[in-house]
C-alpha positions in Angstrom: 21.6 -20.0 22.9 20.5 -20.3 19.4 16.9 -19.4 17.9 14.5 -22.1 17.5 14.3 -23.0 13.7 12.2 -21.7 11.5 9.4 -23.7 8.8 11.4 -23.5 5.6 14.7 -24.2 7.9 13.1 -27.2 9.5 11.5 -28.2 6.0 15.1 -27.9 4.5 16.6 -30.1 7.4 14.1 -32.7 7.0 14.6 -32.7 3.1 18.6 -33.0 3.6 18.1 -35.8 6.0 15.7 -37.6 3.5 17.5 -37.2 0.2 21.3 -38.8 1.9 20.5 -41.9 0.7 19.8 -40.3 -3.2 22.9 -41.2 -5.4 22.9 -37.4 -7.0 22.5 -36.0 -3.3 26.5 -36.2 -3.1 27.2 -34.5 -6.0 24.6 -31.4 -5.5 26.6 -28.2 -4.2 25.0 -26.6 -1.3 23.9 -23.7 -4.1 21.9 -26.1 -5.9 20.4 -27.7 -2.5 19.1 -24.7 -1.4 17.6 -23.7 -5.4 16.0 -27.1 -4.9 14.7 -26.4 -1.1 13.3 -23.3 -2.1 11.6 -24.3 -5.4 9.6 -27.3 -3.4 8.7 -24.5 -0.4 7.4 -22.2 -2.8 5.3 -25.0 -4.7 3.5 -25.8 -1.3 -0.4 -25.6 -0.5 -0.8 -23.5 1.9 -2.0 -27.0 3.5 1.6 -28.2 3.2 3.3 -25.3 4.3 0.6 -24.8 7.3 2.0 -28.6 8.8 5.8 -27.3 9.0 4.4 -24.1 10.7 3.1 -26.0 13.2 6.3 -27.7 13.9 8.2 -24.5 13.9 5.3 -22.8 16.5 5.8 -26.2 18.8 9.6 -25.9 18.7 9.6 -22.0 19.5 7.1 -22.9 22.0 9.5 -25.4 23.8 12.4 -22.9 23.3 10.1 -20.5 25.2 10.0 -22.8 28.1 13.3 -23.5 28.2 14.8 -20.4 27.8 12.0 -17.7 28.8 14.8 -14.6 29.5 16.0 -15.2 26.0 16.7 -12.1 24.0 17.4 -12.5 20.3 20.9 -10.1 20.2 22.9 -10.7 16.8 
C-alpha cells in the first residue's frame, strides 16, 4: 500500500496535469519541472498553500479509513 500524497506532491500532480496541453510542457525535462513546481510552492500565501493542505489532510484521512493497520515500513 502506498502513502497518501502529500500537499506539494498533490500541488505538483495537479500542475503536471494542467500544463499537458502547454506547447513548452514537452520539451521541459523532469529537472526543470520540478525547479518550476517548487518555485510556485514556495511563492504561495500561506492562504494558497493552506487549500492543498486541506486536500492532502482529506486524502490521508480516507487512506486512514481504508487502510487503518497501515504501517509506513520503507
Amino acid at each position: 500500500v502506498k502513502r497518501p500524497l502529500n500537499a506539494f506532491i498533490l500541488f505538483r500532480n495537479w500542475y503536471c496535469r494542467t500544463q499537458a496541453g502547454n506547447a513548452d510542457w514537452n520539451t521541459q525535462r523532469s529537472v526543470n519541472l520540478n525547479t518550476t513546481t517548487a518555485a510556485l510552492w514556495n511563492a504561495f500565501t500561506p492562504a494558497e498553500r493552506a487549500e492543498w493542505e486541506a486536500r492532502a489532510k482529506l486524502l490521508k484521512e480516507e487512506h486512514t479509513a481504508l487502510h487503518p493497520n497501515y504501517k509506513y515500513s520503507p
